[in-house]
C-alpha positions in Angstrom: 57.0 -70.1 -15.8 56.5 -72.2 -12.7 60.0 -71.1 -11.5 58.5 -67.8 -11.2 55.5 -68.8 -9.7 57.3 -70.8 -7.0 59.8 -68.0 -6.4 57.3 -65.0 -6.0 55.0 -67.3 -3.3 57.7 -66.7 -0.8 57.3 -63.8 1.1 61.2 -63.2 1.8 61.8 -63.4 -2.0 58.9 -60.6 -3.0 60.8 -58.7 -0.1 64.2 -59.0 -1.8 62.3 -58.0 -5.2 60.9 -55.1 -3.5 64.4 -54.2 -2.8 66.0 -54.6 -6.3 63.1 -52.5 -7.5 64.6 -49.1 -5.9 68.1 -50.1 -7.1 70.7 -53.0 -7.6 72.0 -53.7 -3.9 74.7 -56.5 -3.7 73.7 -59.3 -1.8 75.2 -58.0 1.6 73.0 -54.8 1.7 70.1 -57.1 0.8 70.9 -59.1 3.7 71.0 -56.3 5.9 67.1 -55.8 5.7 66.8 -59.7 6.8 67.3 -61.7 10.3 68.0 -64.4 8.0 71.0 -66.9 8.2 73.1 -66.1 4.9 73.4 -69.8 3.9 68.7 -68.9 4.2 69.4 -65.9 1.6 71.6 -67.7 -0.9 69.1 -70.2 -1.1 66.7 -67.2 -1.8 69.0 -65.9 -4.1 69.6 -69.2 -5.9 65.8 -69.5 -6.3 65.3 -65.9 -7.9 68.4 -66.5 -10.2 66.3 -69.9 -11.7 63.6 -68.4 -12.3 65.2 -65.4 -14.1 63.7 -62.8 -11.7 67.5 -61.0 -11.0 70.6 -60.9 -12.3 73.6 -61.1 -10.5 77.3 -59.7 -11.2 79.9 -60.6 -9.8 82.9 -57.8 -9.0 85.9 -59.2 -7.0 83.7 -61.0 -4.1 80.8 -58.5 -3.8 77.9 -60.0 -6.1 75.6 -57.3 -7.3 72.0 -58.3 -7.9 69.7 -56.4 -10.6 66.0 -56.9 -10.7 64.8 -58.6 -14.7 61.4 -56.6 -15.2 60.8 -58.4 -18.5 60.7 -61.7 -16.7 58.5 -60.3 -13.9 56.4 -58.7 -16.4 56.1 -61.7 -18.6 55.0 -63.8 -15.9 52.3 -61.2 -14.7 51.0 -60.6 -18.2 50.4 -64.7 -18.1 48.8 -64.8 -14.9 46.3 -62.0 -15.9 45.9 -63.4 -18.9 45.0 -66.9 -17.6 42.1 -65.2 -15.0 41.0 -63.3 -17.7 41.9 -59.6 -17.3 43.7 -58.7 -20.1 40.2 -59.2 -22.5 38.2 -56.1 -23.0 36.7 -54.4 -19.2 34.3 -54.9 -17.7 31.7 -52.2 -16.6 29.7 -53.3 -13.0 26.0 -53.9 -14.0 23.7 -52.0 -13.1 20.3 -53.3 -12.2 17.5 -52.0 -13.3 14.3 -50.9 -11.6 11.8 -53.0 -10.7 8.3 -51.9 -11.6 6.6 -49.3 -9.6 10.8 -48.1 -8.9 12.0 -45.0 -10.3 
């Protein structure tokens, strides 16, 4: 799970995830949304691939990157579960009067 962790705490890759979540885009249309150096996106790409966040084909030399919800998913279920907002909610108290208050 730290895989994820350390590969959503980069801004470029939540970007590239924000892509992949419209539609699989190979990596050359991703890169097209960056000013980034492609040998600076493969290592992005290598980091999402570890931690299971995409899924890349490869067809002839284009490489075709799909987003893995069940990973992302996973991962957020844990970290909401860890801070405790997955138990039942909770309702905001309200305070109540003081005397002589109505």
């Amino acid at each position: 799970m730290s895989e994820v962790y350390k590969a959503l705490a980069d801004p470029t890759r939540r970007r590239i995830l924000e892509l992949l979540r419209e539609r699989e885009m190979s990596a050359g249309e991703i890169a097209d949304n960056f000013q980034l150096a492609k040998p600076t996106l493969s290592g992005h790409f290598a980091v999402l691939r570890e931690a299971g966040l995409v899924s890349p084909e490869k067809t002839g030399t284009t490489i075709i990157y799909r987003l893995n919800v069940s990973v992302l998913e996973e991962a957020l279920m844990a970290l909401m579960g860890a801070f405790k907002f997955l138990d039942k909610p909770r309702t905001a108290a309200i305070p109540k009067p003081r005397k002589g208050e109505s």
